[in-house]
Structure formats: C-alpha cells, structure tokens
N, C-alpha and C positions, 0 to 999 in steps of 0.2 A: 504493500500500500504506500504512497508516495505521498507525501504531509508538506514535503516546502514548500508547497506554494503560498500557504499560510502561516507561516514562519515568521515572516515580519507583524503580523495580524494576532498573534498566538494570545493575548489575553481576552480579544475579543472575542477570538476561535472558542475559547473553554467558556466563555462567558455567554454564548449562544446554547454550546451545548448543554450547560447547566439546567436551560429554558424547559430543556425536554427529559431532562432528569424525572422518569415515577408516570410519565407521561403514556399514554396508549401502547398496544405493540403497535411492529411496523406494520405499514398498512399492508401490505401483502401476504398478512395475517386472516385477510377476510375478501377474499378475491371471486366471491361470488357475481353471479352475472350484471346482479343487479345493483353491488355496493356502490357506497358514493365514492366519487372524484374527491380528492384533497387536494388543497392550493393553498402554499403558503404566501402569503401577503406583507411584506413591506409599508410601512406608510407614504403615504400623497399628502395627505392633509384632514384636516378638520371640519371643514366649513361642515353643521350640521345641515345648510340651505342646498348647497350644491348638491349636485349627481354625482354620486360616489361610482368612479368607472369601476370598482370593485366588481360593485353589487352588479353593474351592468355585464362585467365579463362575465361573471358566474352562473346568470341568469343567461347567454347565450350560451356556452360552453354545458350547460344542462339540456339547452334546449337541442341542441347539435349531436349530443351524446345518449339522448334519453336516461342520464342519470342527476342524481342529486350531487351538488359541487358544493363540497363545505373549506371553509375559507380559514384557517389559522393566521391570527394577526399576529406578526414578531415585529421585533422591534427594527431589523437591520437588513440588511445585504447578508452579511454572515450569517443571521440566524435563521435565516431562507437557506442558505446551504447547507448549513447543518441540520436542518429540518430534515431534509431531502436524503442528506447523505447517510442520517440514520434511520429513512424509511420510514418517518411519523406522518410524512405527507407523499401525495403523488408527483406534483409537478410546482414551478414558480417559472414567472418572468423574472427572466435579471438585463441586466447590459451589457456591454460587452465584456469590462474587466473582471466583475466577479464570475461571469459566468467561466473564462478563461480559470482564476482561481477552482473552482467548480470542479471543471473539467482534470485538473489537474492534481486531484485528490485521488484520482483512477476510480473513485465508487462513483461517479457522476455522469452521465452521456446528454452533451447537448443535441435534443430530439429535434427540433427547430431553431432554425437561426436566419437573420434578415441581416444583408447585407446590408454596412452602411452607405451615406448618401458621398457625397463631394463637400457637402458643408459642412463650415464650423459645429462639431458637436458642444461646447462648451464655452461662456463667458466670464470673465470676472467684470464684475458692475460697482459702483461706488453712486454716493445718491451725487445729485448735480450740483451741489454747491460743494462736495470735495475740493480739495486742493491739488486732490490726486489729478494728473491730467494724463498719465501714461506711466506705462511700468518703470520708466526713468524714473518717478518722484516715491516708489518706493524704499522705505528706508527697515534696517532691524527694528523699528519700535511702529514698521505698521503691523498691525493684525488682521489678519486673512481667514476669515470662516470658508470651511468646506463643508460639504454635507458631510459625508458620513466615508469612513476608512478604506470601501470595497465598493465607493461610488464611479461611475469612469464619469461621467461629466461632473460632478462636485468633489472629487479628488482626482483620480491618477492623470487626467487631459491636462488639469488647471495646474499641477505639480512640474508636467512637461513643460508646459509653455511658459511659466517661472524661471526652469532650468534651463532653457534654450535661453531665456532673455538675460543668461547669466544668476538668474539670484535663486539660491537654494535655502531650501527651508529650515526653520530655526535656527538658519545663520545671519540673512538676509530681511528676514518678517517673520513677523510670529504668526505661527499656525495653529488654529481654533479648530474643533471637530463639534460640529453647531446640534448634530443629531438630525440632521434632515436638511433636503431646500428648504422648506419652509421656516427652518428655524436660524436656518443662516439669514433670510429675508427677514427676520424676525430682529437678529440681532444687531442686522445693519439699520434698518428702519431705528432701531433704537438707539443707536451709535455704542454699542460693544464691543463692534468691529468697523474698521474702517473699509474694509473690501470683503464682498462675498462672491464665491467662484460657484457656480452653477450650469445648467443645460442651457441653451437660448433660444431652446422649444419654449422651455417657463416664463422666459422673460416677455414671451409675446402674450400671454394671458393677462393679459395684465387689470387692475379693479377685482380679482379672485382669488379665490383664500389659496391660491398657488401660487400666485405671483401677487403679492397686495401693494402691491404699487401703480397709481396713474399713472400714461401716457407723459413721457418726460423728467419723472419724479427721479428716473435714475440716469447714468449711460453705461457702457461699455469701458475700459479701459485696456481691455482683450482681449483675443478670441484664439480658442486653440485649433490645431489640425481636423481633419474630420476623424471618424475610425473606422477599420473595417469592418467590423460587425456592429450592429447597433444593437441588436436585442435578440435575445435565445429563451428557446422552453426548455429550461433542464430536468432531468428525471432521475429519481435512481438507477446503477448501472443496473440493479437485480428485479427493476420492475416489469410484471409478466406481457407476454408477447400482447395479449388481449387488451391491453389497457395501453398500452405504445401504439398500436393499430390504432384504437380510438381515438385516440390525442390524436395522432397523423391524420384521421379524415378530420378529427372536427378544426382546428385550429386555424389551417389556412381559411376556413369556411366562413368563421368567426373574427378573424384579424382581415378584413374585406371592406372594400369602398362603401357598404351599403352601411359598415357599423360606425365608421369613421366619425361621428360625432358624436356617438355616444359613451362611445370608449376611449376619447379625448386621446391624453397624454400618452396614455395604455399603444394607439393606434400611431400618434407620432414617433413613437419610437421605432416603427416596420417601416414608417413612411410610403408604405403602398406599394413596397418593394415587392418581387415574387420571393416566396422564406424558400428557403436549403431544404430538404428534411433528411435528419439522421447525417449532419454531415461530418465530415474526418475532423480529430483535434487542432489539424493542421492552418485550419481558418484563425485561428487564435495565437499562432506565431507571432504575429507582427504585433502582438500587447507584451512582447517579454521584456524587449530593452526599454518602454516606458513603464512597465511597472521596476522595475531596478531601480530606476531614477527614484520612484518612490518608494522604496526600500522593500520590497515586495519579489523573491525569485520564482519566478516560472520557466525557466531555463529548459528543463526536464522534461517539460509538455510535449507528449506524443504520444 
C-alpha cells in the first residue's frame, strides 16, 4: 500500500480518519441490488436560502440509478478520501489534486474524470481598496488565506503561482488555512487576511453565500495556470463490478447540459467537457512537480 502521497498532509490524514473511527462497516458490506449509493460531501457553503447543489446531485444520481443516494457531510478534501478509502462511503467528487492524492494511496480508482479547460483555474483577490496592487507589493507580514490543504484551486494552483513569482510560503507571506472558500471570503471580507486565493469559477457568483461579494467589491491580483484534470468521481479500489457499472451509466447522464444550473458549481467544474471513464493514473502526472512545490510527494503515482 503506498501512503506518500499524504505525507506532507499526515495530521490531517489521521484527523479525517478518526471521523470514521466506530463508524458503519464498509459499504460493500451490504451490496444488495437494491442498497443505497453513499457520497461523501465536502462543504460549499451555508446559505440556508440557496439551492444546495448537494441535495440536487443526489436527487438526480437517484433518479438515474433507481436507488436511494445518502450523503455523508465531512469536513474536508481529506476526509472524503479517507471516507472512500476505508469503504464507509461509495463515491465523492474531488479536483484535481486530491483526487491525484487519492489515487495514489493504491486503494482509490478515479472512475470518472473531466478534463480541464485552457483557463485560469484559480485567483488570489484582495478587496479594492488594498494597497496590494500585484504580487510585487507582497511582503513576509502579508497573510494569505487558502481554503483548505488538498484544495487544487484554494491551495496547490495559488502555492504555484507564488512560487513561480519567486515568493515561497512562510518565508515570503504568511499562510492561513481559512477551512473553506467560503471562509477564506469570510476572512478577507473581515480583514484577517489580507489576500485570499481561491477558484475564479466562485468569484463570478458573486451577491451568494459562495462568493458574498458585489460586483467590484474585490479584484484579482493573480491568476494561476489552468490544470489538466479538473474534476474526478473517485471510488474504492474494492468496490463491486455492479455499483462501478452504475456510476458509469448514470454520471455522464447526470453531469449534462440539461443539469447545468442546477448543479451550479458541482457542473463548472466538468465544464461540459466529455468525462474519461475509468481512466489510467497517468492523467494525474502533471500535478507531481506542483504538489512538491507545496510540500506534498506524488512522485510514485502509477
């Protein structure tokens, strides 16, 4: 079994898996025809007014499936992995770096994956009256919120493009781990932080408990490369042939032009691309040498 790739991650790692400590058996404990779908879930956000694309994936991916899709809320990107990799749930959406993490634990197979686009996947923003005017007026005493450790657009993109522009983290600016976009939005709006690096799919929603900033309230002061993958259904390696078939017909069926607004954020991440299915590790090569950068080895990925 092959563990470095979480290496740099390791207290997060054990701190996910604690979650499921006492927790159900694996699901492939109860693989009758009829059992539910499990999906582990990550947080979006709050708003209790908004359309929780949650509830909307689950409620298609039932309907596509003819079964019942129950939803585990964790806290993280990791604890979706480890979710998965101890077989407590069936499937999760990730992006691209955890999923490559994922992958490289050898108990994990990305079942679907959407290639990315040519565009910037990630920005760092500052509100408009900053002083900041470009990664030049960076200084060690500014502080930089990311969302979360095993984020690829609110860490490993925004960590890149840092260290291409010369300035490396907690040498250069202090680095914050906000617990979410949201909460990095949250603590720049409050001024906790002077910069938050994020997706700049989010920044276009803007007045929404995803992005709760009006039109101009912020700008850019960055933007990183695009990536090659933007989003994967990862599975356990050992989940049965009957329940990987299913996924496989319903997912393309359900991440589709016709759901695109109701599955929001969920659907920008495929960008209407046609998905891979069941593709080789090898798609996830090109995330090794920018996770390093952010102290993260994937090296071994094959």
């Amino acid at each position: 079994m092959r563990t470095r790739a979480l290496t740099g991650l390791g207290a997060l790692t054990v701190g996910a898996a604690l979650l499921f400590t006492g927790c159900s058996a694996p699901v492939d404990d109860a693989d009758a025809a009829d059992a539910p779908l499990t999906f582990a879930s990550a947080p979006l956000g709050e708003d209790p007014t908004a359309q929780n694309p949650i509830k909307v994936l689950t409620a298609l991916m039932s309907e596509e499936t003819g079964r019942e899709v129950k939803v585990t809320d964790v806290p993280d990107y990791l604890a979706v992995v480890e979710a998965i990799r101890g077989g407590h749930v069936d499937f999760g959406l990730m992006s691209g770096f955890p999923s490559a993490l994922a992958v490289n634990t050898g108990e994990i197979d990305a079942l679907v994956a959407w290639p990315g686009s040519d565009e910037p996947v990630s920005t760092c923003i500052v509100l408009k009256d900053s002083p900041l005017k470009s990664l030049d007026d960076i200084t060690p005493d500014t502080v930089i919120a990311f969302a979360d450790p095993a984020s690829s657009s609110g860490y490993f993109m925004p960590v890149y493009t840092l260290d291409q522009a010369g300035l490396k983290k907690d040498v250069d600016y202090k680095a914050m781990f906000a617990g979410g976009h949201d909460m990095s939005f949250m603590a720049l709006k409050q001024g906790q932080v002077d910069v938050a690096c994020t997706a700049v799919m989010l920044t276009t929603m803007v007045d929404t408990d995803l992005f709760p900033f009006s039109e101009g309230d912020t700008r850019s002061i960055a933007k990183s490369e695009s990536m090659p993958v933007s989003t994967t259904v990862i599975v356990n390696r050992k989940m049965t042939q009957e329940k990987r078939d299913l996924l496989l017909a319903a997912i393309p069926a359900v991440f589709s032009e016709k759901n695109a607004e109701a599955l929001g954020p969920l659907y920008g991440g495929t960008g209407g691309i046609e998905p891979m299915l069941e593709p080789k590790s090898d798609i996830f090569k090109p995330f090794v040498r920018i996770a390093q950068i952010a102290g993260v080895d994937i090296s071994d990925l094959g």
